[in-house]
Backbone as JSON Lines, residues from 0, in Angstrom:
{"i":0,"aa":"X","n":[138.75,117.57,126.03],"ca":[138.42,116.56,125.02],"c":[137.67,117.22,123.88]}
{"i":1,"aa":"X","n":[137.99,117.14,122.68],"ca":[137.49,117.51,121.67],"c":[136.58,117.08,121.24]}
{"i":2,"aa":"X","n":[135.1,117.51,121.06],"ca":[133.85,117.45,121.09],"c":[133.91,116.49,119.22]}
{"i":3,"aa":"X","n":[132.75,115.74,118.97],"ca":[132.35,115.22,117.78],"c":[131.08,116.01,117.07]}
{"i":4,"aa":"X","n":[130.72,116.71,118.1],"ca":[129.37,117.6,117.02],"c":[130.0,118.06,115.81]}
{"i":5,"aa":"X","n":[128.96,117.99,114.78],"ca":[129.17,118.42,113.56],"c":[130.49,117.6,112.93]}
{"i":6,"aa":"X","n":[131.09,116.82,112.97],"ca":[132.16,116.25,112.08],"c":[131.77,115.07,111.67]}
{"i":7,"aa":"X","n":[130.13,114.56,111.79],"ca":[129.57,113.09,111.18],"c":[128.36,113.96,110.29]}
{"i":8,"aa":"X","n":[128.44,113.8,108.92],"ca":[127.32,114.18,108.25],"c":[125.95,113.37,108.36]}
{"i":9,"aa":"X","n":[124.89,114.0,108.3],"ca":[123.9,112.87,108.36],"c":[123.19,112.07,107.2]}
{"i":10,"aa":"X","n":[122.58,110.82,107.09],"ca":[122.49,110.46,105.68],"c":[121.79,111.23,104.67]}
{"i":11,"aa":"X","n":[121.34,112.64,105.13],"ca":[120.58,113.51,103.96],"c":[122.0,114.32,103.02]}
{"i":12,"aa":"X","n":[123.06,114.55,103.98],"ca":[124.3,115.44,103.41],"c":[124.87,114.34,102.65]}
{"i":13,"aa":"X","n":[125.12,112.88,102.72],"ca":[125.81,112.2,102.16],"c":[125.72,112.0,100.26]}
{"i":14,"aa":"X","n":[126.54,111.98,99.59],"ca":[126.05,111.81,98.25],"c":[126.53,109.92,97.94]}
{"i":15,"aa":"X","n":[125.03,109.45,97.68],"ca":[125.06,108.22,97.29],"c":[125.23,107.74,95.57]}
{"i":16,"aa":"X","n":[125.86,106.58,94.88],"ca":[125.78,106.77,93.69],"c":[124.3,106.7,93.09]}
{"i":17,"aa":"X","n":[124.23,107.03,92.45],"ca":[122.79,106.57,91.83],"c":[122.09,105.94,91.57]}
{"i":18,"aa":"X","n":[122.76,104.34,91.63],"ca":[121.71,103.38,91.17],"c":[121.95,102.69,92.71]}
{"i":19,"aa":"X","n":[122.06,103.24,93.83],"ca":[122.28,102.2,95.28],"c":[121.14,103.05,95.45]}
{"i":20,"aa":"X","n":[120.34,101.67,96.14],"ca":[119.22,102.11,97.26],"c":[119.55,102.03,98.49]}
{"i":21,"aa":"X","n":[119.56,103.33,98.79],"ca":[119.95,103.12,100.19],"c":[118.9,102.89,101.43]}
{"i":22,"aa":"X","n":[117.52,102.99,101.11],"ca":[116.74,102.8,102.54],"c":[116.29,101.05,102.41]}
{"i":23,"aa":"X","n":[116.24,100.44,101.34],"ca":[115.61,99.16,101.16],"c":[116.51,97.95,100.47]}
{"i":24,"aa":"X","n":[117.19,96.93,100.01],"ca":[117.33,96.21,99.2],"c":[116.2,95.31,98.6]}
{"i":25,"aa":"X","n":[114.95,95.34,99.26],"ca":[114.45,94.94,98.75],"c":[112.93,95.89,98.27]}
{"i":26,"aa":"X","n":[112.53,96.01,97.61],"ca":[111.14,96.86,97.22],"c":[109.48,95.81,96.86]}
{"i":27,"aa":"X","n":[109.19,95.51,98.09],"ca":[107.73,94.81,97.62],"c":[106.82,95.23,97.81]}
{"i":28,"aa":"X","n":[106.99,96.41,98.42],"ca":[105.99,97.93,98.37],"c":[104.48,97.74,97.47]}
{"i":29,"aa":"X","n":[103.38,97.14,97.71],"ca":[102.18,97.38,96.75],"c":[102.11,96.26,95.81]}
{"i":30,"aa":"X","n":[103.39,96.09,95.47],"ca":[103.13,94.6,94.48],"c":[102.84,93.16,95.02]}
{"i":31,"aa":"X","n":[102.11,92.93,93.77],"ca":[101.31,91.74,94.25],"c":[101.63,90.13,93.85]}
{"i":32,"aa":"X","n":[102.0,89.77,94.72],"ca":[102.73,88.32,94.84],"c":[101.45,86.97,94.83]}
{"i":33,"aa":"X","n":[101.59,86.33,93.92],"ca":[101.28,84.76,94.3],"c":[102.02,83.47,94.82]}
{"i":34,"aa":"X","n":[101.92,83.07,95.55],"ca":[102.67,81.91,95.87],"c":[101.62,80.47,96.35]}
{"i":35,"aa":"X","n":[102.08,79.85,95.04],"ca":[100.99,78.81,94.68],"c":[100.65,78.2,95.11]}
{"i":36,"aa":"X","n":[101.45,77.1,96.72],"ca":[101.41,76.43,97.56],"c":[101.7,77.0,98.62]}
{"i":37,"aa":"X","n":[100.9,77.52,99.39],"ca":[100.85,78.1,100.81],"c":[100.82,76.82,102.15]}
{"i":38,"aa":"X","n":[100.64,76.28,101.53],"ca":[100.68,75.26,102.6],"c":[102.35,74.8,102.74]}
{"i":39,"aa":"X","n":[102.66,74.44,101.7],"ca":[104.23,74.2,101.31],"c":[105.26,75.1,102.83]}
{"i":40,"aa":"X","n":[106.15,74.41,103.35],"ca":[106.87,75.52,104.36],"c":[107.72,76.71,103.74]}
{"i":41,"aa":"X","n":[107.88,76.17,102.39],"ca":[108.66,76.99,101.65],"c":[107.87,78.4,101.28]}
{"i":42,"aa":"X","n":[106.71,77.91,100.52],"ca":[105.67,78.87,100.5],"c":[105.2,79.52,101.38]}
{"i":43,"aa":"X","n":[105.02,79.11,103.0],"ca":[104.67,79.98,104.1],"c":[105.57,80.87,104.52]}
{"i":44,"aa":"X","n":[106.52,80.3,104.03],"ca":[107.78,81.66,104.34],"c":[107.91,82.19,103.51]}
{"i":45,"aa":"X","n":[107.72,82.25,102.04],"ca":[108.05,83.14,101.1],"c":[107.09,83.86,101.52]}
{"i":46,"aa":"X","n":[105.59,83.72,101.69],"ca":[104.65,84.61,101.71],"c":[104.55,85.14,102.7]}
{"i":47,"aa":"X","n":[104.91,85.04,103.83],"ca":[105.19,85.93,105.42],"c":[106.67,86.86,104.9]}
{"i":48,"aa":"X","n":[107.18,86.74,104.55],"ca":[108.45,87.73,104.1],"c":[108.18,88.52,103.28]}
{"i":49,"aa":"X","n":[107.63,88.14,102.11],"ca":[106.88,89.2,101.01],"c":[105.98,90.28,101.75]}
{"i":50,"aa":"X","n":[104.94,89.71,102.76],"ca":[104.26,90.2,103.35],"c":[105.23,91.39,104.28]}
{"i":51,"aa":"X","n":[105.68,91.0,104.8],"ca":[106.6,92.0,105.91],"c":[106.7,92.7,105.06]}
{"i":52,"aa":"X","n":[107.66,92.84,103.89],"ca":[108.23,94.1,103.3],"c":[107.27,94.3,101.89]}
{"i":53,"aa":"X","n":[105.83,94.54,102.8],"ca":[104.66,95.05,102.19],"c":[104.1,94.64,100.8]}
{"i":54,"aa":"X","n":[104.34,93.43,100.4],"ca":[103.5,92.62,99.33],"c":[102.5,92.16,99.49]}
{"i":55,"aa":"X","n":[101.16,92.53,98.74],"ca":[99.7,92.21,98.54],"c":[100.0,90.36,98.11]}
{"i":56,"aa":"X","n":[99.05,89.21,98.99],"ca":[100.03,88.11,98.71],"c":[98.68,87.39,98.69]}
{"i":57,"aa":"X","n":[98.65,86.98,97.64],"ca":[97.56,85.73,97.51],"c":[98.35,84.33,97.68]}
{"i":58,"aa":"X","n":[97.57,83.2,98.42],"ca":[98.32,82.01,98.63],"c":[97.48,80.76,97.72]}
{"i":59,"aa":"X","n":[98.25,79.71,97.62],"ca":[97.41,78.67,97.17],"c":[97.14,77.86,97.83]}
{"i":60,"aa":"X","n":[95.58,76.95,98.39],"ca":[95.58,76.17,99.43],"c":[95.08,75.08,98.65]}
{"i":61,"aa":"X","n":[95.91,74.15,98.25],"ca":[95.7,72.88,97.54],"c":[94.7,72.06,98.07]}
{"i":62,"aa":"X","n":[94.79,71.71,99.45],"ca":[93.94,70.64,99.88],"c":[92.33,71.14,100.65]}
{"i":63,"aa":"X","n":[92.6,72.57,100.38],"ca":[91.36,73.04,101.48],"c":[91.35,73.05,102.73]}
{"i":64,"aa":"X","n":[92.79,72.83,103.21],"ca":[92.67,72.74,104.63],"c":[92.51,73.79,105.59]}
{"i":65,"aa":"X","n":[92.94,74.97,104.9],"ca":[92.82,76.36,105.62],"c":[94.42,76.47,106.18]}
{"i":66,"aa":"X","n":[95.28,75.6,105.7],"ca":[96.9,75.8,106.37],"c":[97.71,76.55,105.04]}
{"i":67,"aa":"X","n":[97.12,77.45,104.41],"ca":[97.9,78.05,103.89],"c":[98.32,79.18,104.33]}
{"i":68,"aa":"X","n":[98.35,79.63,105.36],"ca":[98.98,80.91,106.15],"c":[98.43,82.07,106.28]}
{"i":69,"aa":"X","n":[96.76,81.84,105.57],"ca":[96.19,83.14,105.2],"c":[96.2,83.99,106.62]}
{"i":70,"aa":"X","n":[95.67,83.51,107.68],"ca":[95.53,84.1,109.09],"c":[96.72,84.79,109.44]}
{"i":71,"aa":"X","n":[97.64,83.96,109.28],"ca":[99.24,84.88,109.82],"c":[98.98,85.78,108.77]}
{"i":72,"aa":"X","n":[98.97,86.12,107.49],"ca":[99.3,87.03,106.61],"c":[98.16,88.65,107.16]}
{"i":73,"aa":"X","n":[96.67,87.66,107.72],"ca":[96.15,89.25,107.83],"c":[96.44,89.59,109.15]}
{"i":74,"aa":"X","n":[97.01,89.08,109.87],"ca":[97.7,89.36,111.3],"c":[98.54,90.64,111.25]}
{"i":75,"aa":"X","n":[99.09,90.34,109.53],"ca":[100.75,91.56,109.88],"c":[99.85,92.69,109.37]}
{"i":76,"aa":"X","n":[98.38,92.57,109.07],"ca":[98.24,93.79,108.04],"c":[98.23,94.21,106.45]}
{"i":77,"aa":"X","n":[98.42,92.68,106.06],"ca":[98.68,93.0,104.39],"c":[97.05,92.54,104.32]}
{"i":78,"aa":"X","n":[97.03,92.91,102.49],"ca":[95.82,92.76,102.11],"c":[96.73,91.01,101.52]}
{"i":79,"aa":"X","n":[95.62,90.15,101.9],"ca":[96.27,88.8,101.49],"c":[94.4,88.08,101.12]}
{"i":80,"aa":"X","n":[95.13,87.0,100.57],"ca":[93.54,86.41,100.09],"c":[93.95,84.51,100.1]}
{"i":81,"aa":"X","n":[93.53,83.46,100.08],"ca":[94.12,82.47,99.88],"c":[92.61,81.69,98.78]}
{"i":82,"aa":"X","n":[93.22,81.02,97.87],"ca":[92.25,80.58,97.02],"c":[92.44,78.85,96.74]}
{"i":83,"aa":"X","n":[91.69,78.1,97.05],"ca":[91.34,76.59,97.12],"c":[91.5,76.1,95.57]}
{"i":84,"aa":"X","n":[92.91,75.78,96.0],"ca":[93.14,75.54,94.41],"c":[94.91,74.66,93.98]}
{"i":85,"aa":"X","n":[94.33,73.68,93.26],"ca":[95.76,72.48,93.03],"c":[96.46,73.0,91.87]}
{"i":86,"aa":"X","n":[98.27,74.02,92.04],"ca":[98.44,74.37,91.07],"c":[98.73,73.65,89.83]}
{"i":87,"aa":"X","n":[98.88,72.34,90.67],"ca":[99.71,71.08,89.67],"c":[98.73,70.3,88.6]}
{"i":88,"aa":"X","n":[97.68,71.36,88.94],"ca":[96.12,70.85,87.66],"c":[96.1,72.14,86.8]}
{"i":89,"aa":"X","n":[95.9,71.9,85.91],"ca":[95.1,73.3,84.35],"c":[93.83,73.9,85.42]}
{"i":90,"aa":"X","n":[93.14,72.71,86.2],"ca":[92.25,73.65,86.63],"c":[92.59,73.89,87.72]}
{"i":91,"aa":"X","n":[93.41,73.85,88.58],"ca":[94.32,75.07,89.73],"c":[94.61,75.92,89.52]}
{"i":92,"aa":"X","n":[95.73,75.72,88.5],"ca":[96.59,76.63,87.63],"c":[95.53,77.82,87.52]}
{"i":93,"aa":"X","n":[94.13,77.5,86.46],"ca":[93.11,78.4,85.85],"c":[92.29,79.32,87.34]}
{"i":94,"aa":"X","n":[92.17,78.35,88.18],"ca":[91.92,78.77,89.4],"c":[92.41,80.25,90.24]}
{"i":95,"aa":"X","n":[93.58,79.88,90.48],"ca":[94.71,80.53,91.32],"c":[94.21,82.05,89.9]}
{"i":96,"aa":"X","n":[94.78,81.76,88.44],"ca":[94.7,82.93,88.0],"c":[93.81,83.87,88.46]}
{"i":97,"aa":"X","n":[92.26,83.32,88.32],"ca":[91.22,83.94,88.75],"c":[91.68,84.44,89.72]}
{"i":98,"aa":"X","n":[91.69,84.19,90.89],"ca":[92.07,84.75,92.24],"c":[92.39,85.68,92.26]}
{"i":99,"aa":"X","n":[93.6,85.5,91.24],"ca":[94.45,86.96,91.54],"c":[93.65,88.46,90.61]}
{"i":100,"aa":"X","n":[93.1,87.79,89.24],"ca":[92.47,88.59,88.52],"c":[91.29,89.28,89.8]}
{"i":101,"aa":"X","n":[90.2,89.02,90.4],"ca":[89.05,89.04,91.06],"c":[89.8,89.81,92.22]}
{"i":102,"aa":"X","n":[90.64,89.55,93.06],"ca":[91.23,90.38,94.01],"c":[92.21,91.61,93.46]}
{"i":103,"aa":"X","n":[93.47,91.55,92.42],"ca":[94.18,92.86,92.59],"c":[93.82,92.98,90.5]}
{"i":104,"aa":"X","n":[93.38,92.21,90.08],"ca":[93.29,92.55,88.75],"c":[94.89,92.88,87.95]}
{"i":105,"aa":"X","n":[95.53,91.98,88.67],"ca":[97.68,92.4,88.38],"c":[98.06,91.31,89.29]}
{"i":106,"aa":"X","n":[99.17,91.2,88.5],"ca":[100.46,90.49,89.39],"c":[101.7,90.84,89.06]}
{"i":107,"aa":"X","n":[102.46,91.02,90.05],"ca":[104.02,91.37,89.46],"c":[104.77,90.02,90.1]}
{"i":108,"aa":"X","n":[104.74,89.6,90.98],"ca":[105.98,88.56,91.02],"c":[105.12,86.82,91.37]}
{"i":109,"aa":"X","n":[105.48,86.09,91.36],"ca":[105.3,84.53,91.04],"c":[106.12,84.09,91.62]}
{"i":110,"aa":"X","n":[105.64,82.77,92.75],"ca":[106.52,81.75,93.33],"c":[105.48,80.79,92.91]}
{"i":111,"aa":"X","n":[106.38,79.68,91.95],"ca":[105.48,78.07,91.72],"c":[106.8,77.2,92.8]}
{"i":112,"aa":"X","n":[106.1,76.13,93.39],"ca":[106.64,75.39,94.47],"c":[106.06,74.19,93.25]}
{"i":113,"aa":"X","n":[106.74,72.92,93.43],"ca":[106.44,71.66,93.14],"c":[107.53,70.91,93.23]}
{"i":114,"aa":"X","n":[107.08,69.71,93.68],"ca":[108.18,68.67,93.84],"c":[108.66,68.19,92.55]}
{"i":115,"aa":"X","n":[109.63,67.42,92.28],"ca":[109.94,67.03,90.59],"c":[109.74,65.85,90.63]}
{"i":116,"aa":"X","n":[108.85,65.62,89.85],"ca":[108.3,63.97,89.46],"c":[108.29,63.38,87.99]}
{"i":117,"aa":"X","n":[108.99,64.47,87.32],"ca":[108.86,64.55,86.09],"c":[107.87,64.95,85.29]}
{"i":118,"aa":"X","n":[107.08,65.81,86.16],"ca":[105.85,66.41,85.43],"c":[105.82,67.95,86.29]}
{"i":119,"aa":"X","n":[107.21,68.33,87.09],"ca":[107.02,69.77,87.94],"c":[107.57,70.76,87.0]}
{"i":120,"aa":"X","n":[108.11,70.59,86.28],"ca":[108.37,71.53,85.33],"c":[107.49,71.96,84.37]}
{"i":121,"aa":"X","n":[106.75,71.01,83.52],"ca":[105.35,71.53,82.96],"c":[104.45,71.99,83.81]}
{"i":122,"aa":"X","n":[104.09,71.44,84.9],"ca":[102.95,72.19,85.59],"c":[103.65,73.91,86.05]}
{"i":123,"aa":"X","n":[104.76,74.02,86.24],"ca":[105.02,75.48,86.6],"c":[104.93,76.54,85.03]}
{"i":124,"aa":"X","n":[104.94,75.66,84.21],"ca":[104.97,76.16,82.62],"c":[103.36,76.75,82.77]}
{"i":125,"aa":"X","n":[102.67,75.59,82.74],"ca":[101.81,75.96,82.66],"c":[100.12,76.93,84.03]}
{"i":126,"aa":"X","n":[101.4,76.96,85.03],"ca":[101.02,77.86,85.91],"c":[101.32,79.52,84.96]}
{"i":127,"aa":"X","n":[102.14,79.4,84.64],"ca":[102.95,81.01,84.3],"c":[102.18,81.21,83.15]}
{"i":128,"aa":"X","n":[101.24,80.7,82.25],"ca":[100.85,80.71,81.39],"c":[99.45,81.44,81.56]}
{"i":129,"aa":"X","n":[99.13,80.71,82.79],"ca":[97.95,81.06,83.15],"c":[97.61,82.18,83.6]}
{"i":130,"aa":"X","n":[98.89,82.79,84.2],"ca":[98.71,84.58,84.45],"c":[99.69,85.35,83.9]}
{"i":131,"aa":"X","n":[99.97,84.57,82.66],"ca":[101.05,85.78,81.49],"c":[100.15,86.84,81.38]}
{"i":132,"aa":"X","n":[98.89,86.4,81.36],"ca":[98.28,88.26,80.68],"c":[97.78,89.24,82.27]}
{"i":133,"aa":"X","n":[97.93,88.71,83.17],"ca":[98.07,89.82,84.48],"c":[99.53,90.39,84.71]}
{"i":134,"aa":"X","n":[100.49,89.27,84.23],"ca":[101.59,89.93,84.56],"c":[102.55,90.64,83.26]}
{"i":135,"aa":"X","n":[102.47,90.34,81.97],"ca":[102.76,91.1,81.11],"c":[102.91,92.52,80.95]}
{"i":136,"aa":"X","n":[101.16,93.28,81.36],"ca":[101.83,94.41,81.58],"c":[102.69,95.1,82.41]}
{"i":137,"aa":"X","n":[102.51,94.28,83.52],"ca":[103.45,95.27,84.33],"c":[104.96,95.37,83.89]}
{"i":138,"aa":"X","n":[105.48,96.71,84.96],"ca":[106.87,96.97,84.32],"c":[107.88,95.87,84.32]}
{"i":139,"aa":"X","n":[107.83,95.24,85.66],"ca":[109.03,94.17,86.05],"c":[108.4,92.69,86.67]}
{"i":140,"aa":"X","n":[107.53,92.07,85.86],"ca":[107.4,90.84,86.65],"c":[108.24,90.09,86.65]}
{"i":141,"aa":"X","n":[108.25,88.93,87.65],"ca":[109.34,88.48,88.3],"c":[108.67,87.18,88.7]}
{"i":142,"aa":"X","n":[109.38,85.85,88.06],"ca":[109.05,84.23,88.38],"c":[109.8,83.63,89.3]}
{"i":143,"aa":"X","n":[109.91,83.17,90.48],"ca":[111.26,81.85,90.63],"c":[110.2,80.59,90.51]}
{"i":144,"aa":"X","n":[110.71,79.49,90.47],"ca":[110.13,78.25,90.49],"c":[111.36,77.59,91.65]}
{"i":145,"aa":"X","n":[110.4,77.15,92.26],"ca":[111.01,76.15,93.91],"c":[110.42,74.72,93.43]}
{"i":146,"aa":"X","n":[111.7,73.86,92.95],"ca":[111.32,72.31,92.55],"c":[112.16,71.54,93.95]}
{"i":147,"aa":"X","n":[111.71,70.72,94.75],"ca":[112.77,69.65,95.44],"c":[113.02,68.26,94.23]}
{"i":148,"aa":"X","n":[113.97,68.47,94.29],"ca":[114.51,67.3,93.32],"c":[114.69,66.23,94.17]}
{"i":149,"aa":"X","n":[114.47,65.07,93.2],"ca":[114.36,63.96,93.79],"c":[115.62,62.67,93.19]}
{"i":150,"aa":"X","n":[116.13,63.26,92.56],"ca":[117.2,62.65,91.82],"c":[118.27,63.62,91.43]}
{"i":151,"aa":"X","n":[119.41,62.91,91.34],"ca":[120.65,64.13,90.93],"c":[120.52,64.74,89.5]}
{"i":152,"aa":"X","n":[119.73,63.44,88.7],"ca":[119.32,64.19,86.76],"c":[118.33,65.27,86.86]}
{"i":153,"aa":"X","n":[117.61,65.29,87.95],"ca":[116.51,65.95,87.44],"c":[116.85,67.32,87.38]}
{"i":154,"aa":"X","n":[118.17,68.1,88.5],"ca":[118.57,69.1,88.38],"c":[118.69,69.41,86.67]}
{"i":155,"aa":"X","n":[119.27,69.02,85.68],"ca":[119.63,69.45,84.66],"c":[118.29,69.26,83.82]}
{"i":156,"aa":"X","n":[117.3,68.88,84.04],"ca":[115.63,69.09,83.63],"c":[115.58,70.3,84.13]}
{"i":157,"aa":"X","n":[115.11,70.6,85.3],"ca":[115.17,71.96,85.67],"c":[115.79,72.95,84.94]}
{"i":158,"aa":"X","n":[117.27,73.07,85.1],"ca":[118.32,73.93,84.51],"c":[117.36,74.01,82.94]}
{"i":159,"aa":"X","n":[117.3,72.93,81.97],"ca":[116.84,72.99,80.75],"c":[115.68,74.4,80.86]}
{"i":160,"aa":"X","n":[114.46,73.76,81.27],"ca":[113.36,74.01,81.32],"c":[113.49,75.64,81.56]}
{"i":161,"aa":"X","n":[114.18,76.13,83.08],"ca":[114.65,77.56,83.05],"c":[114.88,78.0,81.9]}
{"i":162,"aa":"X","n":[115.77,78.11,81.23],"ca":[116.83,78.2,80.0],"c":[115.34,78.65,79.56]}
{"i":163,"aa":"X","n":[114.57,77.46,78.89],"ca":[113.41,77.67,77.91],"c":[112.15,78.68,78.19]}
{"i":164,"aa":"X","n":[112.28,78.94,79.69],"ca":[111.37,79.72,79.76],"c":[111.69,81.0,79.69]}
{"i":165,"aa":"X","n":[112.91,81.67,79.56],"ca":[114.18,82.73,79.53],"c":[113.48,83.24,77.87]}
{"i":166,"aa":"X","n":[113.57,82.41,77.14],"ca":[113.75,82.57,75.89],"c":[112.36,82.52,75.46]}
{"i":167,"aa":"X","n":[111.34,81.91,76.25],"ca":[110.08,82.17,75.5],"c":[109.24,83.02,76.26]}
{"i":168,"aa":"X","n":[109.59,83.9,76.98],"ca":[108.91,84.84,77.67],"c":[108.98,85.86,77.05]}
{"i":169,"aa":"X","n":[108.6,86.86,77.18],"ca":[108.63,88.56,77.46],"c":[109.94,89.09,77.31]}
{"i":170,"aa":"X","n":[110.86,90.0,76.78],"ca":[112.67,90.3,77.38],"c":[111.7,91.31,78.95]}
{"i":171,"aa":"X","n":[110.64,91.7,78.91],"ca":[111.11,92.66,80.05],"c":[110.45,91.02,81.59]}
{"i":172,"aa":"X","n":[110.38,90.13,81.64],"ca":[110.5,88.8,82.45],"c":[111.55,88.74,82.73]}
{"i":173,"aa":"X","n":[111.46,88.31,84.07],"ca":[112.66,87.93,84.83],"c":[112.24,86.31,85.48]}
{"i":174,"aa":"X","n":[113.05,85.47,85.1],"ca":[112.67,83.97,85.39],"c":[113.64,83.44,86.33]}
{"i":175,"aa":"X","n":[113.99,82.57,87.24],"ca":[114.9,82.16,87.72],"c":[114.31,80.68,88.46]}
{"i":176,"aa":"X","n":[115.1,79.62,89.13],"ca":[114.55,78.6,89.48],"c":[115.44,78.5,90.97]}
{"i":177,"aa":"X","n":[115.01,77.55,91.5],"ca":[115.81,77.31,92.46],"c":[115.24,75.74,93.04]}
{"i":178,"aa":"X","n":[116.56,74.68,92.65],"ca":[116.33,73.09,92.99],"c":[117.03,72.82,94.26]}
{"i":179,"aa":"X","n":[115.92,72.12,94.88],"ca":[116.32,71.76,96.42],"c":[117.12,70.5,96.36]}
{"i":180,"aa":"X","n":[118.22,70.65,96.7],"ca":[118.65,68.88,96.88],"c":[118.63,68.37,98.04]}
{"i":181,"aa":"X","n":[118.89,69.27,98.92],"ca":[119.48,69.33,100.93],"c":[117.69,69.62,101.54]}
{"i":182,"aa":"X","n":[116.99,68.0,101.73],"ca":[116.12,67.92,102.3],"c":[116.11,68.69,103.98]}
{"i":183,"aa":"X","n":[117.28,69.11,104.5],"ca":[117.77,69.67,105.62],"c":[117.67,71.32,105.97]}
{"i":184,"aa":"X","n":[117.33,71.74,104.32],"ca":[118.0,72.92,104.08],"c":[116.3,73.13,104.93]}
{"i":185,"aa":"X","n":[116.75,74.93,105.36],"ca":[115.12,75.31,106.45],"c":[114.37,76.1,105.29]}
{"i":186,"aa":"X","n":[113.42,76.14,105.27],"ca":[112.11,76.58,104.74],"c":[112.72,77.96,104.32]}
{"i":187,"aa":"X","n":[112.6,78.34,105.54],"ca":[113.44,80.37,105.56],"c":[114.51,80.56,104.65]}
{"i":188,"aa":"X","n":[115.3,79.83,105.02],"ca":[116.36,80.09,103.89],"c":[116.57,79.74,103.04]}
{"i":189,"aa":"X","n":[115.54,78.84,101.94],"ca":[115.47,79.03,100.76],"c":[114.16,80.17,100.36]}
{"i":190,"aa":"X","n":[113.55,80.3,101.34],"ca":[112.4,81.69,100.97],"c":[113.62,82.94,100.89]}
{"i":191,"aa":"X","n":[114.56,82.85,101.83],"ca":[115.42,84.15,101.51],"c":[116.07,84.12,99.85]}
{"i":192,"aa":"X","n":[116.18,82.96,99.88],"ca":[116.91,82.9,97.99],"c":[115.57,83.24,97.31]}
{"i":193,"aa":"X","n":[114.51,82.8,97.39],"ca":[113.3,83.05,96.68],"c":[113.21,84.65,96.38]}
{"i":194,"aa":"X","n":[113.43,85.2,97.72],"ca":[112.86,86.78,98.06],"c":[114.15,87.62,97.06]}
{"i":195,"aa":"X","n":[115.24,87.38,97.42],"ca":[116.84,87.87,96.76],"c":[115.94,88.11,94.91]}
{"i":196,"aa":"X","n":[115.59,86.74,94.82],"ca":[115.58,86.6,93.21],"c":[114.44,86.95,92.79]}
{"i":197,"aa":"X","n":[113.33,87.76,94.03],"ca":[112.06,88.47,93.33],"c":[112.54,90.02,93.38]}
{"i":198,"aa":"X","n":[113.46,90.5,94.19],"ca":[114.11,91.72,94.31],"c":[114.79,92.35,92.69]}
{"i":199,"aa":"X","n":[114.79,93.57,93.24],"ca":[115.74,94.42,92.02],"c":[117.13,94.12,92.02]}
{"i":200,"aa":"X","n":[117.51,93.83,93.14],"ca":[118.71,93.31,93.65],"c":[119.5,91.69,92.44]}
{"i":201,"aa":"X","n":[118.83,91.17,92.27],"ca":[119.03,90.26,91.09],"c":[118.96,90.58,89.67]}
{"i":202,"aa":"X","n":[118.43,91.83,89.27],"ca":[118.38,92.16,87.79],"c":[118.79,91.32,86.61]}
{"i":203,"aa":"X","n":[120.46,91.49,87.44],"ca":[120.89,90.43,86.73],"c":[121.49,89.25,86.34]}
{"i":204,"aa":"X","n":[120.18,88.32,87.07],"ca":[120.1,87.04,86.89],"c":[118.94,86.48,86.2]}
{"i":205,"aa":"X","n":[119.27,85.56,84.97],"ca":[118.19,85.75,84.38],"c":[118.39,84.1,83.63]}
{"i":206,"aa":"X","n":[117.19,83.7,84.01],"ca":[116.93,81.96,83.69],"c":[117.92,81.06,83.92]}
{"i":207,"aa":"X","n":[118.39,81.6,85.4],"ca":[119.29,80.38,85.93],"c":[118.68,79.76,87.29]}
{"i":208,"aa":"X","n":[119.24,78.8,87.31],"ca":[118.69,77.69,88.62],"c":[119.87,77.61,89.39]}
{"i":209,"aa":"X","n":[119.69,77.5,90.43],"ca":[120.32,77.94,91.75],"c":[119.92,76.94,92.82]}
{"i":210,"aa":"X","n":[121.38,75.48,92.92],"ca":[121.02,74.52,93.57],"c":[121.19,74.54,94.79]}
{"i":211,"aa":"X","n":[120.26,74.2,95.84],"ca":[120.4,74.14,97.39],"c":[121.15,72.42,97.54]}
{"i":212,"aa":"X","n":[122.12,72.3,97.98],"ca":[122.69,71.14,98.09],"c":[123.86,71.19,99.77]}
């Protein structure tokens, strides 16, 4: 029987193209994530996943209850922080910034969670506003906004609002949204669409909304 040694190269001999990563698709290596509602299930999973693939993760705990996930987060080992604070207020919003300023002094990527009531789209406006100048400099910050819609119009509020924040940002911003319609849909797997669209892996997608239905 004819032996297989030596006729499988190993992945150091292989030549990959250049712009494929081959050990990661995703890179959250050191960067530092907010996700505004930690209590939110959506938010506890975005921020336990960020966390795994090594994102510094501040959470937001709206009601003070202490259920924003901070404990699981220092369980895995990340540096995580959670800050008592309603993003859906100027003074949450102003809040949460602090947080992040006082703990990593930076942010590179942004998850705003809010339900749509016809006022979730300004409050995520004016979340992003509140830490344009932590995240500006960096090379690649990165927004999604997680709205559950509550009506079939409100999707195309959303869609708008994306659009507008595309165009009044930064060109080096990356914005994207994502509207829940499928009250069914699991926590995880819209944190996996969340995570996809904080990745390099999305480059290029840029101020579109992406309906869960």
């Amino acid at each position: 029987m004819d032996s297989y040694a030596g006729k499988f190269r190993s992945p150091a001999e292989i030549s990959y193209p250049v712009n494929v990563n081959v050990t990661s698709i995703h890179a959250f290596s050191e960067k530092v994530s907010l996700i505004t509602n930690g209590s939110d299930p959506v938010g506890r999973a975005a921020a336990l996943q960020l966390a795994l693939q090594g994102s510094y993760v501040i959470v937001g705990d709206p009601d003070g209850s202490g259920s924003g996930g901070l404990d699981d987060l220092l369980e895995l080992g990340t540096l995580a922080a959670a800050v008592n604070a309603d993003a859906s207020s100027p003074a949450g919003a102003a809040a949460l910034s602090a947080g992040v300023q006082g703990k990593f002094e930076r942010l590179d990527l942004l998850v705003n969670l809010f339900g749509y009531d016809g006022q979730g789209t300004a409050a995520a406006q004016a979340m992003i506003e509140s830490v344009a100048e932590l995240m500006t400099p960096r090379p690649k910050p990165r927004i999604v906004n997680v709205f559950r819609l509550a009506e079939q119009g409100d999707f195309h509020a959303v869609e708008a609002a994306t659009m507008r924040l595309r165009r009044e940002l930064p060109g080096h911003f990356q914005v994207n949204s994502i509207a829940v319609a499928d009250e069914t849909a699991a926590a995880d797997d819209i944190a996996r669409v969340a995570l996809f669209l904080l990745s390099g892996e999305s480059k290029a997608i840029r101020g579109e909304t992406i309906k869960i239905r």
